[in-house]
N, C-alpha and C positions, 0 to 999 in steps of 0.2 A: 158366756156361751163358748161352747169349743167343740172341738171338731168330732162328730160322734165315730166310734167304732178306732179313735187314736188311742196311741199307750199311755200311760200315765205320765211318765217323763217326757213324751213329748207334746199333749197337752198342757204340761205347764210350762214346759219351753214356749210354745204358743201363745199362750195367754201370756207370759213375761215380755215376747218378744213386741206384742199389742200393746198389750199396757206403757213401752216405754214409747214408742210409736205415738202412741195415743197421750200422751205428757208433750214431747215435742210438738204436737199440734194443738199445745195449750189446750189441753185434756177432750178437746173432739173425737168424735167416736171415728175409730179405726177396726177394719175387719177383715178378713178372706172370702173372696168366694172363687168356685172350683165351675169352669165350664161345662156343660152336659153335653150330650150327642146329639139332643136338639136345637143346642146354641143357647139355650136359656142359663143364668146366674143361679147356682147353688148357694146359699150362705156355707160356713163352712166354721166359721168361730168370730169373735169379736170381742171389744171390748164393753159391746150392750148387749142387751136380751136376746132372745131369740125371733122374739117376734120387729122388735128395732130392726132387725139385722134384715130382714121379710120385707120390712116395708119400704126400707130404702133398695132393695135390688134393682127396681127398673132403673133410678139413678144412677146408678153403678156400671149394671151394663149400656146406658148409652156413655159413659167417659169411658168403656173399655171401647165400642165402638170409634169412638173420635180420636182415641190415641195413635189410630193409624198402624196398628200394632198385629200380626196375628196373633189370632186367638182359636187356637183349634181346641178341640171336644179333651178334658183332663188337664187341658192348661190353666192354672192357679194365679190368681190376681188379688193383690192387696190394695186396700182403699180406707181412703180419709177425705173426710169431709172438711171443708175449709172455710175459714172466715166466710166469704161472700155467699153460703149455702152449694157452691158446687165440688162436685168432685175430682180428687187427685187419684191416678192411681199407677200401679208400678207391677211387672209379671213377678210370680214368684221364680226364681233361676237359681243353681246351682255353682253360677260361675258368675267375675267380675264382669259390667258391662264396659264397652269401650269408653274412654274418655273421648272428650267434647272435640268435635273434627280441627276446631282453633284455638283445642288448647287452653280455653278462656270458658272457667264455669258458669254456666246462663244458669242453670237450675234452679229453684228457688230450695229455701230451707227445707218446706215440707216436699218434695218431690225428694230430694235426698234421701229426706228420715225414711219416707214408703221404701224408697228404690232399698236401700240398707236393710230394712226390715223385711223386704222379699228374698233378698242375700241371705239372711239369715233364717230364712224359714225353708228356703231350697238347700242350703247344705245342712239342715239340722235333721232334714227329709231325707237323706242321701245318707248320713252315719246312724239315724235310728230305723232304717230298713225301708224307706219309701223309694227303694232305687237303692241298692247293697253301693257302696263305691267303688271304684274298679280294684282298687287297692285292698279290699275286706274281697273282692271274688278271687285275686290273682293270689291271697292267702286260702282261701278254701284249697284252690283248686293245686297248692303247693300241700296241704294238708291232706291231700286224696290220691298223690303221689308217693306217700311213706311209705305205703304198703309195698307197693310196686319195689321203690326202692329197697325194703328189709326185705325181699325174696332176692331180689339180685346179689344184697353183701350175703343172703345166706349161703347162696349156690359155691362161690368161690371159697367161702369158709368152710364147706363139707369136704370139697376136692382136695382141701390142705389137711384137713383134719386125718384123712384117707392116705394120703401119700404119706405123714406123717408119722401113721400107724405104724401103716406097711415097710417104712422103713425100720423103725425101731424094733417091730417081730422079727425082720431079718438080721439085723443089726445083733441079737438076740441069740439068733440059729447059730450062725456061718460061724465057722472058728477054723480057720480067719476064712474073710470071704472072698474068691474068686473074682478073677477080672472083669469075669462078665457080670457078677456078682455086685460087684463094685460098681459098675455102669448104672446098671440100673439104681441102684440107692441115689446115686447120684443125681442123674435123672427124677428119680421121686419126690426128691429134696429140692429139687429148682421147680419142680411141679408147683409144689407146696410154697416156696418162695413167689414165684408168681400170681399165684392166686389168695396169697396175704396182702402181693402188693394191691393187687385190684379192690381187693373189699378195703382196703383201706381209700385206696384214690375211691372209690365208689361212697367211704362216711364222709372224706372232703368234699363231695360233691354234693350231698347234704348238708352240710357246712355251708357252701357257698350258695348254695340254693334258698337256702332260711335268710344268709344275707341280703340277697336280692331282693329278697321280699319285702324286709323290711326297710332296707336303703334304696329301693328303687334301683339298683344296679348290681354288684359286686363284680368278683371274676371266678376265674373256671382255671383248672389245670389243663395245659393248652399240652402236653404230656398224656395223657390220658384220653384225648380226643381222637389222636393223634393213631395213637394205640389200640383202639374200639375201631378207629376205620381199616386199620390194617387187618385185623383180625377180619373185620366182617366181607372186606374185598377180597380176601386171599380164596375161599372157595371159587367165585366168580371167576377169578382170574385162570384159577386152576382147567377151569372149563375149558378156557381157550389156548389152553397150554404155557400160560406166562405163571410165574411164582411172583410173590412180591415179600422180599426180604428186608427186616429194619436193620440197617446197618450202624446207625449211631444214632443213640438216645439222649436228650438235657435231662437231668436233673428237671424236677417240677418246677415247672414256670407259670405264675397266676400273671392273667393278662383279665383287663376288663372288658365285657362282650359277651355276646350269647353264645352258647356252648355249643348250641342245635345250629346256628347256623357257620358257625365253623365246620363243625363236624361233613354238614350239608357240601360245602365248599370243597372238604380236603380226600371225599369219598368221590368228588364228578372228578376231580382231578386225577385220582387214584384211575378211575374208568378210562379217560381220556390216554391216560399213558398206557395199559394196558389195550386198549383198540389201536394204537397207536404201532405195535409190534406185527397186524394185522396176521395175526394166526400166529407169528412163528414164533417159535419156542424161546422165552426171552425173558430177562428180569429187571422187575421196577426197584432199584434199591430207596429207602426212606430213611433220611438223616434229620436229625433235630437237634442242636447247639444252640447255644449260647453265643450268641457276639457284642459283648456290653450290653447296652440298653436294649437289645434286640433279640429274638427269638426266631432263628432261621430256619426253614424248612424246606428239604432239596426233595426232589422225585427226580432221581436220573433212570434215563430207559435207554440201554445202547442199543442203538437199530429200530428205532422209533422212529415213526417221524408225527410231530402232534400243530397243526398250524396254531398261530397266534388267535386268528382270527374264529374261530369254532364258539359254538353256542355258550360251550361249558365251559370253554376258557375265560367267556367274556361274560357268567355269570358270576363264575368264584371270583373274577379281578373286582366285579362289584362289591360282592359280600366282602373280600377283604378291604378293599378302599373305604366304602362304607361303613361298614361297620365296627374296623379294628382302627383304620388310619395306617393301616399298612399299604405293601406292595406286593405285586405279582409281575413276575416277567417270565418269558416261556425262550429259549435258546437252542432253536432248532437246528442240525446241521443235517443233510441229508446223508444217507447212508451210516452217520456216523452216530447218530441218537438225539434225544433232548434230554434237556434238564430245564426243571419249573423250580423257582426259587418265589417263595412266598417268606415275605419280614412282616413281623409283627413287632409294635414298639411293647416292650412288658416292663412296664414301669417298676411293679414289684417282682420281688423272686423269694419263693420256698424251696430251700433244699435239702431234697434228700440225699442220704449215706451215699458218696457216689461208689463205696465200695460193693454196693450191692454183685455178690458173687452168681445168681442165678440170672444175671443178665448177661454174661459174658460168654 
C-alpha cells in the first residue's frame, strides 16, 4: 500500500523506507498515517494491504494520543507494531530531533528504527516537493532575478557602445581635432569606460550571486556597493545643496556578507552625513583603500556635525558589526566636521588594472 496521488519515485522511496523499518521490527507491519481536520488517522502507505492498514487505525491513533505529542490536522506519523501487540510510533519531521536531556540513550531499538524512518520520509518529502526546501526556493527565486539582472548589464553596454561610436565618427571627421573637440572625445571615452566597468562588476555580481546559492554564502565587491550608493545619493543630496564626491577608490575587494545590507548601511550613512551639513552648501567626500587585511571606508563632511548616538548611526554600526565583523566609529568635532570610518576585514582580494584611466 502507498500513498495515493504520490510520484512514482517517492512512493518507492516509501515503500523502501517501510520495508526496511519493517525488517528491523523483525518483519512486523509498519506504516504512515496522515492526521485529518477532524482528528481522525488516515492510512497513508505501509508495509500491508490496505485494508490491514484500516483495521489497525484506531490502535494507532490511541499510541499517537499517549505520546503526549502534538498532533495537529496534516501532521504525518509512522507506526509499528511490536512484539507484545502494542504500538510504537514516531512524527514524520524534516529535521534531527534532540538528543536524550542526559545524554544517556533510554530508547529502545524499534523506537529508533520509527524515529529514523520519519527522518527519512520528512526530508525525502522536502527535496521531492512536499515542502520545496528553502535552498530549491532561494534557487528559484535567484533564477527569477536574471532577467532583471540581463536589463541592468544591458543598459550600461548600450551607453558604451554610443560613446564608443560617437567617438570613433568624430575621431573620423576632425582633422585634427580641436580642444574643445578633444574634451569631449575624451569625455565620451571615460563615459564608455565606466559603463564597461559597471556591466562587468554587474556579471561579478552574478557570479557571486550563483555562488551564494549554491554555498550558502559567497562574497560581493564591496567596490561596487559602494559606488551604486554614491550614485543613487548624489540627486538627494543635490536637493539640499550638498554634492557628494568619491575621492579615492580600492581596487575590487570581495569581502563575505550580504551585498543588500551593506549597501543598506553605507546609503543611511551617506543621508546621515549629508543632513548633517543642515542646508548648507557642503561636500561628503567617500574614500575606499585598502589597509592589509582591511577594507576602509571614510565619509568625511567638513562643517557637519553627525552625533554618535542617532538612530542611523546605530543601525549601520549593527549591520556592520553583525554582519561583516567589522567597525564603525563616527569623529565628530564641532564646527570643524566628521568623519565616519567603517573597516571591514576582506579576507580575499580581486584586483583590477589599477591603471584604470577613466577613473582619474
Amino acid at each position: 500500500m502507498t500513498e495515493p496521488g504520490a510520484s512514482e519515485q517517492q512512493s518507492r522511496w516509501t515503500v523502501e523506507v517501510l520495508r526496511r523499518a519493517g525488517a528491523a521490527l523483525n518483519g512486523r507491519m509498519v506504516g504512515v498515517w496522515v492526521v485529518e481536520d477532524s482528528g481522525d488517522l488516515r492510512p497513508l502507505a505501509s508495509n500491508g494491504t490496505e485494508a490491514q492498514a484500516r483495521e489497525v487505525t484506531p490502535e494507532v491513533k490511541v499510541a499517537v494520543a499517549h505520546l503526549n505529542m502534538p498532533a495537529p490536522p496534516g501532521s504525518r506519523w509512522v507506526a509499528g507494531r511490536l512484539a507484545d501487540a502494542q504500538w510504537c510510533v514516531a512524527p514524520v519531521r524534516d529535521r534531527v530531533p534532540d538528543p536524550p536531556p542526559i545524554e544517556r540513550e533510554r530508547r529502545s531499538r524499534e523506537r529508533l528504527a520509527l524515529e529514523l524512518a520519519g527522518l527519512c520520509l520528512g526530508l525525502s518529502a522536502r527535496v521531492m516537493g512536499n515542502g520545496a526546501p528553502a535552498d530549491l526556493d532561494l534557487f528559484e527565486r535567484f533564477l527569477e532575478q536574471l532577467g532583471s539582472f540581463a536589463q541592468d548589464i544591458g543598459a550600461p553596454l548600450a551607453v558604451a557602445r554610443t560613446a564608443v561610436v560617437r567617438s570613433g565618427a568624430a575621431l573620423s571627421e576632425a582633422e585634427p581635432p580641436d580642444e574643445a573637440g578633444r574634451r569631449r572625445l575624451i569625455e565620451d571615452l571615460r563615459s564608455a569606460g565606466r559603463a564597461l566597468e559597471q556591466a562587468v562588476s554587474l556579471v561579478r555580481t552574478v557570479h557571486d550571486r550563483a555562488r551564494a546559492v549554491l554555498e550558502h554564502g559567497g562574497e560581493f565587491d564591496v567596490v561596487q556597493v559602494v559606488w551604486s550608493c554614491v550614485d543613487a545619493e548624489r540627486p538627494q543630496a543635490a536637493l539640499r545643496g550638498a554634492s557628494i564626491e568619491l575621492k579615492t577608490l580600492a581596487y575590487v575587494v570581495s569581502v563575505p556578507g550580504d551585498a543588500d545590507s551593506l549597501r543598506l548601511a553605507v546609503a543611511a550613512l551617506l543621508r546621515v552625513s549629508v543632513r548633517g551639513l543642515q542646508g548648507r552648501v557642503g561636500t561628503v567626500t567617500v574614500s575606499l583603500e585598502n589597509v592589509g587585511p582591511v577594507v576602509r571606508l571614510v565619509l568625511g563632511t567638513p562643517g557637519a556635525d553627525v552625533a554618535d548616538g542617532q538612530s542611523a548611526v546605530a543601525d549601520a554600526r549593527r549591520v556592520i558589526e553583525t554582519g561583516f565583523g567589522g567597525t564603525l566609529t563616527v569623529a565628530s568635532v564641532p564646527g570643524e566636521g566628521t568623519t565616519i570610518t567603517v573597516s571591514l576585514p576582506a579576507p580575499t582580494h580581486r584586483f583590477r588594472d589599477p591603471a584604470l584611466w577613466w577613473e582619474r
